[in-house]
N, C-alpha and C positions, 0 to 999 in steps of 0.2 A: 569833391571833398575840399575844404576850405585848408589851409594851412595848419600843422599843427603849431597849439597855442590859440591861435585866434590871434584878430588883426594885432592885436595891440603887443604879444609878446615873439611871438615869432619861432615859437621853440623849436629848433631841429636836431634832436635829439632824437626822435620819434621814437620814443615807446608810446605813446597814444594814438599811433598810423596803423589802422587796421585794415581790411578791404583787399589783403593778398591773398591770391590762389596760393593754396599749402600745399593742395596734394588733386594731381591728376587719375584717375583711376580708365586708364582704355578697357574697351570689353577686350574680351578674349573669344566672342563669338561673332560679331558684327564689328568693322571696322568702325562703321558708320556712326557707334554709339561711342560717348565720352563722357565721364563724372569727372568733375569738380568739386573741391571743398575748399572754402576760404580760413583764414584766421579769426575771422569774427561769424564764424558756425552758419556759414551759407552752404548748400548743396545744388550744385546744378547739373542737368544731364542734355545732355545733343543726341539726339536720334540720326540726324540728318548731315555729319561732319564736322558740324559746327556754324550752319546754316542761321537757325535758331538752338536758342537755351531753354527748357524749363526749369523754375526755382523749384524742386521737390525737397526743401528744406526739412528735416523731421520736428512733426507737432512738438517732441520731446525733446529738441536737442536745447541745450542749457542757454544764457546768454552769453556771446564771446565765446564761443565754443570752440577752442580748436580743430578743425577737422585733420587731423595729422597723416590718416593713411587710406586710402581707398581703396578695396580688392574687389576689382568685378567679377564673377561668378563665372566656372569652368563650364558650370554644365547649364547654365539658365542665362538665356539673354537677357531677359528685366531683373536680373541680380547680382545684387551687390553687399559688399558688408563696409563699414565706415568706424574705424576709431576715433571719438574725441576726447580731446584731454583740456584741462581749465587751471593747472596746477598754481600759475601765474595769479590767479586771484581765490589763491589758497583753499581751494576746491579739489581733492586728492581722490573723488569719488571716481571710479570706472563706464564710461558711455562707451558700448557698443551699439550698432542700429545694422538692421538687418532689412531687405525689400526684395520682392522677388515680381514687384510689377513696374519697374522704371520710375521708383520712387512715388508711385503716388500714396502709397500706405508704408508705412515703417515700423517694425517691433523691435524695442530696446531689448539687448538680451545680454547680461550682464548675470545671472542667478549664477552662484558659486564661486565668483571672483570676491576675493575680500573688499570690503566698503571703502579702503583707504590706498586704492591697485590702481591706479590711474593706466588708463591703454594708451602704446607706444605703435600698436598695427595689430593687426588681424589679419589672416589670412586663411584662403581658402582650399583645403588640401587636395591635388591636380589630381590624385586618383581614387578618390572617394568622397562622392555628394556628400555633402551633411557634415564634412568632418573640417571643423576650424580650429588655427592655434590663434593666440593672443598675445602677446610681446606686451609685457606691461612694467610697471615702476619695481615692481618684486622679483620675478619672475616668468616663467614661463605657462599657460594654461593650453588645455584644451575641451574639445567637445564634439562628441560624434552626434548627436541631436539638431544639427546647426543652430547652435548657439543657443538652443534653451536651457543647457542646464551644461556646467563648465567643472572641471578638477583639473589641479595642477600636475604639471608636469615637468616641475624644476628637475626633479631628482637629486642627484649630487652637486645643483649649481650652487653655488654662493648666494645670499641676498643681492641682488642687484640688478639696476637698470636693464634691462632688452628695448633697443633700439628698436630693433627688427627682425623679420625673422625669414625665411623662403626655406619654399620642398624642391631640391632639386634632384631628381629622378627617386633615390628611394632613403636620401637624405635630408635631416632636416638640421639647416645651420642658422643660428641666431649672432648676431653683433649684441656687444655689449657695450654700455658707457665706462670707460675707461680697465675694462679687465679682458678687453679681446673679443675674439669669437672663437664660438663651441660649435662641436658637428655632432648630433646623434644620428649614427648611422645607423643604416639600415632599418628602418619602420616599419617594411615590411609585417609585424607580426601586429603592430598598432592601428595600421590602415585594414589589414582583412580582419581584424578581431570581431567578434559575432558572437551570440548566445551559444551555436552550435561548440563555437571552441571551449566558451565554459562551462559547455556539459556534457564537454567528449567523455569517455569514460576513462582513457590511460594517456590516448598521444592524438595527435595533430598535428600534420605536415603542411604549410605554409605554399600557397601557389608563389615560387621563386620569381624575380621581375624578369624581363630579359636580360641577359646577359652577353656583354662587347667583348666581344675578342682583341685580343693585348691589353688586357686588363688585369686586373685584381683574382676575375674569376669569377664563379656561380655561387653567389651566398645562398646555401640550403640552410632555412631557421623551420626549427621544428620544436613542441612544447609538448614537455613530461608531465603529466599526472603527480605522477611516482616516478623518483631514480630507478633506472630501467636495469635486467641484469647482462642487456645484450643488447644492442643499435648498430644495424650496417645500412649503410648508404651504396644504393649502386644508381648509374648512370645508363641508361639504353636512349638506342638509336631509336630514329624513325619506323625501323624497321623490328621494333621491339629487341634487338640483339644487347646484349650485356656490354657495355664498352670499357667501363671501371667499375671495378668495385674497392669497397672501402670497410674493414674490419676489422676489428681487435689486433686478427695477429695479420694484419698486413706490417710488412717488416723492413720493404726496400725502399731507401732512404727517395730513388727515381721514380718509385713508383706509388708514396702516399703520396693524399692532397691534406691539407690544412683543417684542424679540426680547431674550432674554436668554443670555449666555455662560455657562459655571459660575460667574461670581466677579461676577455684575453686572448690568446690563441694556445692550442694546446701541442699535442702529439697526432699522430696519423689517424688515431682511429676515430667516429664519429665520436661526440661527446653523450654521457647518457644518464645524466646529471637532472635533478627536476628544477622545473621552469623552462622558461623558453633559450633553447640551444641550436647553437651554428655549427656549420661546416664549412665549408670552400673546397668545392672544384675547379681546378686551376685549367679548364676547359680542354684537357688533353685526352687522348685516349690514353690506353694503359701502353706505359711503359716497354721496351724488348728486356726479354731475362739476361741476368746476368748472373754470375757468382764472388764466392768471396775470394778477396785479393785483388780482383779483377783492376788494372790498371790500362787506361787507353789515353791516349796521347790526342790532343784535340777532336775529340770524338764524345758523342751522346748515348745514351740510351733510351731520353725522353721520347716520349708517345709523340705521335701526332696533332697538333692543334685542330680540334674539333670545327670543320666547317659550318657557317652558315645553316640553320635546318633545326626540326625541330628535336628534341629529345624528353627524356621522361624521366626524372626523381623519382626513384623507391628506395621507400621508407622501411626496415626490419625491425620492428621491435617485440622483442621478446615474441615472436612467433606472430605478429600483428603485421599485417602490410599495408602502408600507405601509399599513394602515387600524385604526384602530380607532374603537366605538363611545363618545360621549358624550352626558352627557345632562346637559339642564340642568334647576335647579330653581326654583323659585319662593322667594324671598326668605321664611324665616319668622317675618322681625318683622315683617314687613305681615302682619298676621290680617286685615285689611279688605279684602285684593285676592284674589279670583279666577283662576286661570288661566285662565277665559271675559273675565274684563278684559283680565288682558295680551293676551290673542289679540287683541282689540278695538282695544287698542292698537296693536298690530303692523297690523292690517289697517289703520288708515289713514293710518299714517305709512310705510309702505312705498310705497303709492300716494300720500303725499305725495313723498317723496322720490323718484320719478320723474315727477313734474310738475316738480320742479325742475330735476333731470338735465334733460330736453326745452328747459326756457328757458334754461338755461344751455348745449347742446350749440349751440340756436338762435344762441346769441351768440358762441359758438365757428367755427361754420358760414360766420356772417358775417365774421368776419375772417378766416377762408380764403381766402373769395371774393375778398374787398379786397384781402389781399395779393397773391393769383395776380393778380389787376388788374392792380395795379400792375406788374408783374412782367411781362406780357404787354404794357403799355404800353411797356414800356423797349425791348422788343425790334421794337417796330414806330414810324413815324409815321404809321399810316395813320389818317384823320381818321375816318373812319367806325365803327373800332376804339375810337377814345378815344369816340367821341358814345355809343356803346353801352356802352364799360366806366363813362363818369361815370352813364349811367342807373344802371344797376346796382348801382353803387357808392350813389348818393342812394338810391334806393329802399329797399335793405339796408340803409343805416345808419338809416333815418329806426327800422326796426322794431326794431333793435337801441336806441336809443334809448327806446322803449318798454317793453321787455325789461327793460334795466338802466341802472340811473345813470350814464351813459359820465363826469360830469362830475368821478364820485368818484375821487381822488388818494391820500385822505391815511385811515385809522379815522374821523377828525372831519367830513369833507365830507360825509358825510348829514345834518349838524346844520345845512347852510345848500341840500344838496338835497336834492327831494324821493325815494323809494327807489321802485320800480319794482316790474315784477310778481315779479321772479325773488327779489327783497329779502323780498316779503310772502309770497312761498309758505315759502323759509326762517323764517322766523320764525315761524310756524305748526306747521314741523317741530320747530321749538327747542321750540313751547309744548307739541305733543304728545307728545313725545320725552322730556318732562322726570318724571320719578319713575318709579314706578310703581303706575299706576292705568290706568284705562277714558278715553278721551278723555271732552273737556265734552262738552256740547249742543250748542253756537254750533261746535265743529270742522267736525265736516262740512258745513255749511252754507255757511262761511268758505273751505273747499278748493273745496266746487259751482262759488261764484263768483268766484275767483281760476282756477282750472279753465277758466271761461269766457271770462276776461279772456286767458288765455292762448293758447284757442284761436283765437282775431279775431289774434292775430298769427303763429300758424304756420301761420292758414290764408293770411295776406297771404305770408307768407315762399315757401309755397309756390306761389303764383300770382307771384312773383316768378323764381323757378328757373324756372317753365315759359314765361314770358315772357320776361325778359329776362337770365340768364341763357342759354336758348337762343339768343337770338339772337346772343349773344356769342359763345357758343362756336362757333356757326354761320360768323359772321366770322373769326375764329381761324384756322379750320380752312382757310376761303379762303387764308389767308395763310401757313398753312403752319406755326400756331404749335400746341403742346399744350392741349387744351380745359382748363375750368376745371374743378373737384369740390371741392363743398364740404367733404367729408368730407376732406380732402385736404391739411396744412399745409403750408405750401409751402417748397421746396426736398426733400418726402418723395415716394418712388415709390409712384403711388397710380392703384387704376384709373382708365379714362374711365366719366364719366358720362353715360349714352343721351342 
């Protein structure tokens, strides 16, 4: 190419220097293959690394054609998709060009984009053939057809430029010219959509992506019919067993996951709202029980982190059950951790956290009992009944006392008492619960003997129920009153106990 200007003026300025590669497109299935597109609407491809070039220019593409963005094709090795733009010589019309044989045939595929949308890139979406977005001068488009027929998909954007756009795992975030970048997350319900989903007849549960541990959690997106009068969400194992569930009147602040509406995140229970609705599983098992009041001093109740492995979404609505399969992954900025760790993990803080469930159900058990007591007292003055319900009552409390700090009121009151067995098992759960790695050395050693300490009172609790207990209720029954059951909160209709 000669100078810009020509001999005589010499201009270097250059806005009439054209002949530059704009945009590289590498395949994503053959190293070997490379596209080019120049500023002045050349297209070239290499088979061979860049050995030789073919000019597979498109019949249609304009004169000066910007080629501004190249996207070679995820699932097709002779495909590629190519935005050009011409805006520069006042030419605002939309070229997209599409090829699925190494360029030697090309179909312009632009129908449904406005005449006056000029394309900023194209891209081709990494988990579903056929489905492309558009980054253009207005807005945002797309199309599940591969590119023959296109609807927008600004939604709530502003008029304005998209530079660009990329799917990165189950997000799609676009740059803009001068107003930022935007994330639509989670697409999930966009990439599986299908005729079936539009002619389910009520609901439609969403195959969930994988899911990384130390994350965000398991986005479960599921789509109503109809506003539903009832939606639970539960989680099973591989082994089909129930690991969480998730329902209206789930109540314990440790033990919901995240429900989210379309515009937001909401309260614990699934959302059951029409259109298409979120959840989030925050990859845990279920929680160890607690009660109200309860205060523990550096200590958890949280579940276990869900190892590695596969698991299963079900769907409840209104008496409809949907499923599908999930699977979680292992976090890949930890390179130091194992999936034999996390399992390691998971095995001892699961059986921590029902050591703790046990002292703490024990201390729940116990003010059962105390309350029907008392409650049984009111209804009689027979002295025999009180001489039997006060045993009962001292007995039970002394172990509960053991159990847990009865004396804690306040977050600060374990800085002046001492914390108990149910405090130190939590805390043990906090320590092993926390990253992810393999528990220490000193864990299981510290669970043995907390284990131990534990059981010296639920073996006293229980030689208290077969003593005195029994005999209370023995008495009771003389008198014509409802025996007691610890399992049993009082004012609730609840079996007798033998």
């Amino acid at each position: 190419m000669g100078p810009s200007g020509g001999p005589i003026t010499h201009d270097m300025n250059a806005p009439e220097v054209y002949a530059t590669i704009f945009s590289i497109g590498p395949s994503k299935k053959d190293v070997n293959v490379i596209w080019t597109g120049s500023d002045d609407g050349l297209v070239y491809v290499t088979r061979d690394g860049g050995a030789h070039w073919t000019n597979v220019t498109p019949k249609g593409m304009p004169d000066f054609g910007r080629v501004s963005q190249i996207d070679a094709s995820s699932f097709d090795g002779g495909g590629a998709y190519i935005a050009v733009k011409r805006p520069l010589l006042d030419d605002t019309s939309p070229y997209i060009f599409r090829t699925h044989d190494y360029g030697k045939t090309w179909t312009k595929i632009v129908n449904g984009i406005s005449p006056d949308d000029y394309v900023h890139a194209v891209r081709e979406d990494p988990n579903r053939k056929g489905m492309l977005y558009a980054a253009t001068q207005h807005g945002v488009y797309m199309s599940y057809d591969d590119g023959d027929n296109w609807s927008s998909l600004s939604l709530n954007l502003p008029d304005l430029p998209v530079s660009d756009l990329i799917i990165w795992r189950n997000d799609l975030a676009i740059s803009t010219h001068g107003r930022g970048f935007y994330i639509l997350d989670n697409i999930v319900p966009l990439e599986q959509y299908s005729p079936a989903v539009a002619s389910a007849s009520d609901a439609w549960l969403f195959a969930p992506p994988p899911a990384i541990r130390s994350t965000d959690g398991a986005t479960i997106t599921y789509w109503l019919k109809h506003p539903a009068k009832q939606a639970n969400v539960d989680i099973l194992d591989a082994a089909g067993h129930v690991i969480r569930e998730y329902k209206p009147d789930t109540s314990t602040a440790a033990g919901r996951g995240r429900g989210r509406g379309r515009f937001g995140f909401g309260g614990g229970a699934p959302p059951k709202t029409e259109g298409v609705d979120h959840f989030t599983w925050d990859l845990r098992y279920a929680s160890a029980s607690d009660f109200p009041g309860m205060i523990l001093w550096g200590a958890s109740t949280q579940g276990p982190a869900a190892p590695p492995g596969k698991y299963t979404v079900r769907l409840v609505v209104d008496g409809r059950t949907l499923s599908q399969p999930l699977t979680v992954e292992r976090n890949p900025l930890f390179t130091d951790v194992s999936n034999a760790d996390l399992q390691a993990q998971f095995a001892l803080a699961i059986r921590i956290r029902d050591r703790l469930s046990e002292a703490n159900n024990a201390v729940i058990d116990i003010r059962n009992v105390q309350s029907q007591v008392q409650d049984r007292l009111k209804q009689s003055q027979d002295a025999t009944l009180k001489q039997l319900g006060d045993r009962l009552d001292d007995h039970a409390g002394a172990i509960e006392q053991n159990v847990y700090q009865v004396k804690n009121q306040s977050g600060q009151d374990p800085l002046n008492f001492p914390i108990k067995i149910n405090n130190r098992i939590g805390t043990l759960l906090s320590s092993v619960n926390s990253g992810d790695g393999a528990p220490i050395a000193n864990a299981e050693p510290i669970f043995n003997y907390l284990t131990g300490k534990l059981k010296v009172q639920t073996d006293a609790l229980a030689k208290v129920w077969a003593t005195d207990l029994t005999a209370f209720n023995a008495q009771a029954k003389k008198l014509g009153l409802p025996p007691i059951n610890p399992k049993c909160a009082q004012g609730a209709v609840c079996g007798i106990v033998p």
